[in-house]
C-alpha positions in Angstrom: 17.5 -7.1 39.5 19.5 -5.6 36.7 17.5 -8.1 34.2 14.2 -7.1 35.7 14.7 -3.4 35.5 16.0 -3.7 31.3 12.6 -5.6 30.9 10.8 -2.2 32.1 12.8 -0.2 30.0 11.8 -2.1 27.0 8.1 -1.5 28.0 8.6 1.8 28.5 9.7 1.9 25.3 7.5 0.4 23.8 5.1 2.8 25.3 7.3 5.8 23.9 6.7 4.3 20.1 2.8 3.4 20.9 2.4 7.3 21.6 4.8 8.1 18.5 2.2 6.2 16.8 -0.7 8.3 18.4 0.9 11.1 16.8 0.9 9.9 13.4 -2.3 8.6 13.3 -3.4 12.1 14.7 -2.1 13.5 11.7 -3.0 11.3 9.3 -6.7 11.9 10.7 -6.4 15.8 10.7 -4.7 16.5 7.2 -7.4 14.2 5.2 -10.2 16.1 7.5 -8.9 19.4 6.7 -8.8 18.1 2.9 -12.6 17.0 3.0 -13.9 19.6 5.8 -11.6 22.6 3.7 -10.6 23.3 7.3 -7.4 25.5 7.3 -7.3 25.3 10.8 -6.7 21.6 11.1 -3.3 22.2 8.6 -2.4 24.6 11.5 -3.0 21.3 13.9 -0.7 19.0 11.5 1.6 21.4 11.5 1.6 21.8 15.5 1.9 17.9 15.8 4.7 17.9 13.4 6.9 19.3 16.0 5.5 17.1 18.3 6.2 14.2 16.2 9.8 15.1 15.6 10.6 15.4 19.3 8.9 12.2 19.8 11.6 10.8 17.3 14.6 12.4 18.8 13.4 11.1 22.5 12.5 7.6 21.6 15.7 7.3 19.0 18.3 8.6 22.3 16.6 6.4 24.3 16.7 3.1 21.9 20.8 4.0 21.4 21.1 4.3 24.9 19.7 0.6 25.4 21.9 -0.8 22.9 25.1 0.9 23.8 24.7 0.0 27.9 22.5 -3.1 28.1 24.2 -4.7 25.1 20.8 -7.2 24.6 21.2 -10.3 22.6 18.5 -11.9 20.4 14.8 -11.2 20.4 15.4 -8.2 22.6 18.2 -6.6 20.0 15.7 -7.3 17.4 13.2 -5.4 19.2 15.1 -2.4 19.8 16.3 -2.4 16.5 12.5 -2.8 15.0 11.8 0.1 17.2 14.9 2.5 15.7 13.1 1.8 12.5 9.1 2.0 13.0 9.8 5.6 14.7 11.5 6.5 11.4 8.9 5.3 9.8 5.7 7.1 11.6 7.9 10.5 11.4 7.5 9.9 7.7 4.3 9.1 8.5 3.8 12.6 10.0 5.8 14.0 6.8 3.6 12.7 4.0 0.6 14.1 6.0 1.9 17.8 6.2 2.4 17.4 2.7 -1.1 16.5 2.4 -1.9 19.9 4.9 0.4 21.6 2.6 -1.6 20.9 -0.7 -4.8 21.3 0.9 -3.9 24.8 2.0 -3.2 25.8 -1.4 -6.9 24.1 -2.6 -8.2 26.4 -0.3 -7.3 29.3 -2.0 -9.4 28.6 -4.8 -12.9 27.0 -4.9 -14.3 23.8 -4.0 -14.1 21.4 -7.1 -15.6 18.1 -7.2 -12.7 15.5 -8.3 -13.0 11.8 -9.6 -11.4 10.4 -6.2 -12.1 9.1 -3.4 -10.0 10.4 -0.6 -11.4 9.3 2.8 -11.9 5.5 1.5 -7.9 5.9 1.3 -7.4 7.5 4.3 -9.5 4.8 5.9 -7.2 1.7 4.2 -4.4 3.6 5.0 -5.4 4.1 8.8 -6.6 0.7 9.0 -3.4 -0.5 7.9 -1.0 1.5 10.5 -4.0 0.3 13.1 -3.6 -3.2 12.7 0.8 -3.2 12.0 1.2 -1.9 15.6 -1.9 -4.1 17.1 0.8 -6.7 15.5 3.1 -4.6 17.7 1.5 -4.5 20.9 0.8 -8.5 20.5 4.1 -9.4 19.0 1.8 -11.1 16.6 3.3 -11.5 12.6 0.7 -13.4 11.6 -1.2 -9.7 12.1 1.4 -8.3 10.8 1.4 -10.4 7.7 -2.7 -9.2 7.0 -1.0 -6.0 6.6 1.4 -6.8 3.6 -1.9 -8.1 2.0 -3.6 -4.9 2.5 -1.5 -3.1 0.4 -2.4 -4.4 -2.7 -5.9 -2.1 -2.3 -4.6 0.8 -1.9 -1.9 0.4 -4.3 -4.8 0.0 -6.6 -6.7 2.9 -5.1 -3.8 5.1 -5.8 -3.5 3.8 -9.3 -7.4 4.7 -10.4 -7.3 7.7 -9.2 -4.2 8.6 -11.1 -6.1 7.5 -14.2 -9.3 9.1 -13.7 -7.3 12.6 -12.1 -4.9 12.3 -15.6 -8.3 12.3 -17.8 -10.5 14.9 -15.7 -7.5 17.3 -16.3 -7.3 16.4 -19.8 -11.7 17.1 -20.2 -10.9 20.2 -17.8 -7.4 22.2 -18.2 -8.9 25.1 -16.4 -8.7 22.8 -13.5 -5.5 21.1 -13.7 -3.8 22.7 -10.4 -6.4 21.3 -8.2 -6.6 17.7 -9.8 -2.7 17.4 -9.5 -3.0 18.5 -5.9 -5.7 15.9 -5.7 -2.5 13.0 -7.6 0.3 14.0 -5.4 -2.5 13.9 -1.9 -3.2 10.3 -3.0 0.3 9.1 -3.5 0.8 10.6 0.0 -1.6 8.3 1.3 -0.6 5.3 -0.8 3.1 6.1 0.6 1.8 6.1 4.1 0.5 2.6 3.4 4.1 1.8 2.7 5.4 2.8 5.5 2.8 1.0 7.5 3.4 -2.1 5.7 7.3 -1.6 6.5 5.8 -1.5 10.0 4.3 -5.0 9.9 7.7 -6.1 8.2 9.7 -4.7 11.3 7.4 -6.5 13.7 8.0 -9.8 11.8 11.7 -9.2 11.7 11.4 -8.8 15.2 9.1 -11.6 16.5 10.3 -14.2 14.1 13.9 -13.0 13.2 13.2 -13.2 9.2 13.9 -10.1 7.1 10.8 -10.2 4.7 11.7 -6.9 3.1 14.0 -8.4 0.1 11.4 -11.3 0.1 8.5 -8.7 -1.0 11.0 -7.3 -3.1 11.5 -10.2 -5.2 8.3 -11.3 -5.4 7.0 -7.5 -7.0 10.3 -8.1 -9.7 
């Protein structure tokens, strides 16, 4: 009985990081609408889920402590509450780089609508393809899924990278319009650094199905 009864903890919790996860996609979602849709009211809503997203943290973290420090679990089922500790940090950032992306749109919004060399929603759509398919990996305990996703970030990476480039010479051909272009820089490193944490994700889930920390591995093979 005891056994049975930590197995429905770990769903639940489980559950509690697949709703986490709602809430950082929700976010993602909103701040690149409000961007394209120069919505101020959606900001308002990524700022609203914010607070949802950080009390969805400090639930799911208590409750993942509270696992390790009574149930004491051994093997797959510590790796899976550690994975856990670490993919909630990981959305919350998830919900951080997307306020800042609610944050610079507001500030756009004060001026008017400029047409910039880049590309934002086919980001937001690697991005949120990216986070979709790390906790599908999740929910399956799947790493080969989860390995697609460390192979996804090559694209955005160079998504990120272009629009630099083209944003660097549009302010150059138009200094009058320089605050909005680096706006434009800093929203599309938020993105590419939501990718990130989406491919730290997929990591986690590996570390947790298969036991292998690929995280010093990637780092190696970028150096």
């Amino acid at each position: 009985m005891p056994r049975i009864h930590f197995q429905q903890q770990l769903a639940e919790l489980k559950d509690k990081i697949l709703g986490m996860a709602a809430l950082s996609q929700q976010a993602l979602d909103a701040s690149v609408d409000a961007y394209l849709q120069r919505d101020a009211s959606l900001c308002q809503f990524v700022r609203e889920n914010e607070k949802a997203i950080n009390s969805s943290q400090r639930e799911l973290d208590e409750m993942a402590y509270d696992l390790l420090a009574k149930e004491q679990p051994m093997a797959i089922d510590l790796r899976f509450i550690l994975a856990v500790i670490k993919i909630n940090s990981d959305l919350e950032r998830i919900g951080d780089q997307s306020m800042s992306i609610a944050i610079r749109t507001l500030d756009m919004l004060r001026g008017d609508p400029v047409d910039l060399p880049i590309d934002i929603d086919c980001m937001r759509n690697c991005a949120a393809r990216m986070i979709r398919t790390a906790l599908q990996s999740l929910l399956d305990a799947d790493a080969h899924v989860a390995e697609s996703v460390l192979e996804m970030d090559d694209e955005i990476d160079r998504m990120n990278r272009i629009a630099h480039e083209d944003l660097t010479r549009f302010i150059q051909a138009r200094p009058e319009l320089s605050q909005p272009a680096l706006h434009a820089i800093i929203i599309s490193r938020n993105l590419e650094r939501i990718a990130d944490h989406a491919t730290n994700i997929a990591m986690d889930v590996i570390f947790w199905v298969r036991g292998a920390d690929v995280r010093h591995q990637l780092s190696a093979a970028i150096d």
